[in-house]
N, C-alpha and C positions, 0 to 999 in steps of 0.2 A: 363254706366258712370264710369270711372275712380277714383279712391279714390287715394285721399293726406293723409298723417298725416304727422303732421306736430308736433313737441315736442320741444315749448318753442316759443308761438306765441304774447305772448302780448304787444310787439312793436318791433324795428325796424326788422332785417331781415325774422322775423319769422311771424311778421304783419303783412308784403308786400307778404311774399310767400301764405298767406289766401289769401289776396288780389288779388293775381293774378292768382292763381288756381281757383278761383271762381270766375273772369273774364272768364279765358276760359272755365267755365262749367263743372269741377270737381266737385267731391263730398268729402267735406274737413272737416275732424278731426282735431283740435285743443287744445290744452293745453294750461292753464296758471295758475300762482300759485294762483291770486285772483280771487275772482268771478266776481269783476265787469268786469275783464278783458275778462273772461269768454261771461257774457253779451254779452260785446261789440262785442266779435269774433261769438256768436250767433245772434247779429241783421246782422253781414256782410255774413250770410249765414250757418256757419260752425256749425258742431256738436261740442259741445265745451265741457271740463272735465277737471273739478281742479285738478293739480297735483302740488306738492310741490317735485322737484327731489332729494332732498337731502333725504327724508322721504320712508323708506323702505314703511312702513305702504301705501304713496301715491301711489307709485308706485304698489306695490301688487293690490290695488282698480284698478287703471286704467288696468292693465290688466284683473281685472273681468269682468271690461268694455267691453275690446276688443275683448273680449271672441269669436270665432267662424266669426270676422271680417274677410275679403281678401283685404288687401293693396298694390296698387301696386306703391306709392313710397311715403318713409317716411325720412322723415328729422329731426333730432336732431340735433337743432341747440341754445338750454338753454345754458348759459355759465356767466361767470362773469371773472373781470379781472383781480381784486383783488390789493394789492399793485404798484403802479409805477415804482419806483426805481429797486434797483439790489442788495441791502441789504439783513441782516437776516430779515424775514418774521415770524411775531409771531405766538403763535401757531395756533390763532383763524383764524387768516387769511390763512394760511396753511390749515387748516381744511375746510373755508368755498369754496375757490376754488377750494384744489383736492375732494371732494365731492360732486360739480357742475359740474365742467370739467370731471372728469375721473370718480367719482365712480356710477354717477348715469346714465352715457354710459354702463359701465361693469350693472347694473341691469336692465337696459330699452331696452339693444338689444338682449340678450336671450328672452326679452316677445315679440317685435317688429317681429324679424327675423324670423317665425316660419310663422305668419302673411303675411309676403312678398312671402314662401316659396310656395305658392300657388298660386299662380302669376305669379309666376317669377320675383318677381321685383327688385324694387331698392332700398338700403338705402345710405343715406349721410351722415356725419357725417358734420357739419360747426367747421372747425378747426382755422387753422394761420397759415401761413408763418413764424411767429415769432416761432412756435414751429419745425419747421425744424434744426437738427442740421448742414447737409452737406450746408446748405446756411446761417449761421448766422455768424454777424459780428457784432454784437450787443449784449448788454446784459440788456440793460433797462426792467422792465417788468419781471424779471429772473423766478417768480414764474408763472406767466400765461404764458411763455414758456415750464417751465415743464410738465404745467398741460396740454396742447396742444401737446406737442413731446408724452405725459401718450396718453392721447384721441388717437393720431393716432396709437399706438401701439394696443389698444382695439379694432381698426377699423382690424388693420392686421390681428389680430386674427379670430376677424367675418367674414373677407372675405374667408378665411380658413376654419371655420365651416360651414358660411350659401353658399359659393360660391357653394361649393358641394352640395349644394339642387336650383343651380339656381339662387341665388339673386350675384346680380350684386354690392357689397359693395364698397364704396369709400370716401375717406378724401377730403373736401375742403375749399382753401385759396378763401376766400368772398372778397378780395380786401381792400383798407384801405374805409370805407363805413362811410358815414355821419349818424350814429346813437348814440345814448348815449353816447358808450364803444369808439366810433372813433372821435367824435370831427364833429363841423359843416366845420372844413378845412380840412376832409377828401378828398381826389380825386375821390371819385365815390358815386352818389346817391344811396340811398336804392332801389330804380328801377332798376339802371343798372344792379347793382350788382346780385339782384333776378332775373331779368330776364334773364342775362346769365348763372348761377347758374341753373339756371331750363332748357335755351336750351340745355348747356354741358351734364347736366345727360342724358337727354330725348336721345340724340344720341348715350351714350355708350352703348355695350354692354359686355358679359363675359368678353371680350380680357380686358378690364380695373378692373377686378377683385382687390380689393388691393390698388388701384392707389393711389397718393398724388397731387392733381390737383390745379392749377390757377381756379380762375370763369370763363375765358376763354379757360378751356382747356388743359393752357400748363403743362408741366406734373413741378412738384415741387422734389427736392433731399430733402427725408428722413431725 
């Protein structure tokens, strides 16, 4: 049986990937910051562990956790959006995003990657479009773009560390998705979106080492 983990599942994109990993008969690790969210991703089947990603301390625990596990494809997909606008950004808010977005990538994929490295597997990073520089035309959001252009930078890196042990690393734009962070007038359900996000990985292989991908595939400018 196949193993998921899954890191940042307690609603939308990361709800639906439990969900439908364990539809098709995976055997799925999840995370969320509360317990009851916890619970819930344990009645839907899943091995479930509080993590708080901003929290060295959590993070250190769940790798105790994972200790001597083999995963073969893991998603970190925790994030926040933080300010709207295109403004200065104060400091807390600065704080609470790049240490959601980026700094708890940079602590959670040296423990993850090692994990995969036995496998072969895969990891994901769930990014943005928004954090593209060669395609933006916009600047609303300015600081959950940074914090997304940071994220895929730390993805480059791991694909450069872990590619050379075998795992297949890659950055992906989820689409604009009908969850919390997207708005109910988003163009795409929390289903589509998961479940092209899961056929796109499941067909890559090395040759997309690195990548910056659409949920459908198409490759995205850095």
């Amino acid at each position: 049986m196949p193993t998921a983990l899954i890191l940042g599942a307690s609603r939308g994109i990361g709800h639906e990937m439990v969900r439908q990993y364990r539809a098709d008969g995976w055997r799925v690790i999840a995370t969320a910051r509360k317990q009851e969210d916890c619970d819930e991703l344990s009645r839907m089947g899943a091995t479930a562990h509080q993590l708080d990603v901003t929290s060295a301390d959590s993070i250190a625990a769940l790798g105790w956790r994972l200790d001597d596990e083999k995963i073969d494809v893991a998603w970190l997909v925790a994030g926040v959006y933080g300010p709207r606008g295109s403004g200065f950004p104060t400091g807390p808010e600065f704080d609470t995003v790049m240490r959601t977005n980026v700094l708890a990538a940079m602590r959670l994929i040296p423990i993850v990657g090692p994990l995969l490295a036995d496998t072969r597997g895969k990891l994901a990073v769930v990014s943005s479009k928004m954090g593209s520089i060669g395609a933006r035309n916009a600047t609303e959001g300015s600081l959950y773009r940074a914090s997304k252009a940071a994220l895929n930078s730390v993805l480059k890196d791991a694909s450069i560390t872990y590619g050379a042990q075998g795992v297949t690393c890659v950055s992906f734009h989820p689409g604009w998705v009908q969850t919390d962070m997207g708005g109910a007038g988003a163009s795409l359900t929390v289903e589509h979106s998961v479940r092209d996000l899961r056929a796109t990985l499941d067909k890559l292989d090395a040759s997309s080492n690195g990548a910056f991908l659409n949920h459908d595939g198409a490759p995205i400018p850095w």
